[in-house]
C-alpha positions, 0 to 999 in steps of 0.5 A: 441273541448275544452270537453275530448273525452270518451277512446270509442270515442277515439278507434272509431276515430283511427280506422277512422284516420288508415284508412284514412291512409291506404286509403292515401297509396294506392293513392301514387305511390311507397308505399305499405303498410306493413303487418307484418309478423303475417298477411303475413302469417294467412291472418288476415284481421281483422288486416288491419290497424296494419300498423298504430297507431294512438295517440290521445290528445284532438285536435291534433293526431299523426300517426306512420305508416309502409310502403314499398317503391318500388324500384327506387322511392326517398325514401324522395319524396315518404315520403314527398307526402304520409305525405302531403296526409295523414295530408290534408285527415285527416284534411279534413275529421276529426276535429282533426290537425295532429300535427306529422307524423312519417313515417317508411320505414320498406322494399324496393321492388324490383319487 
């Protein structure tokens, strides 16, 4: 991929990218994802993948993503599975090498 991808190219594969994301989230046990207190409390669903923000340079992405971990579960354990779910789904399904994910533990739930 050694051509310059387009800014619409761009905007259609951080979409695909967030939502594999969201999608690793729910696969991994003890973490929810974060919804910010904007869609909390309007209900936007257009907003589903604020959570994650995805950075593109031609053949490498990084991803910043926010998430909750529930209580009792190891913070490091959880975070460790879910960037290891996240870069073998990404890799897998796109044709882009994650390079870095940044993964911020926004709450702790205590349900």
């Amino acid at each position: 991929m050694s051509e310059l991808i387009k800014p619409q190219a761009v905007a259609r594969y951080s979409s695909i990218i967030a939502s594999i994301a969201n999608n690793a989230i729910k696969k991994t046990e003890g973490v929810t994802q974060e919804f910010g207190l904007v869609k909390y409390r309007f209900g936007l669903s257009a907003l589903k993948d604020r959570n994650v923000h995805v950075y593109i340079d031609e053949e490498t992405v990084i991803i910043d993503i926010y998430i909750n971990v529930d209580y009792g579960y190891s913070v490091p354990e959880v975070v460790c599975t879910l960037q290891e779910c996240i870069k073998r789904d990404v890799e897998g399904s796109t044709r882009f090498e994650v390079k870095k994910i940044n993964v911020h533990v926004s709450n702790i739930n205590f349900i």
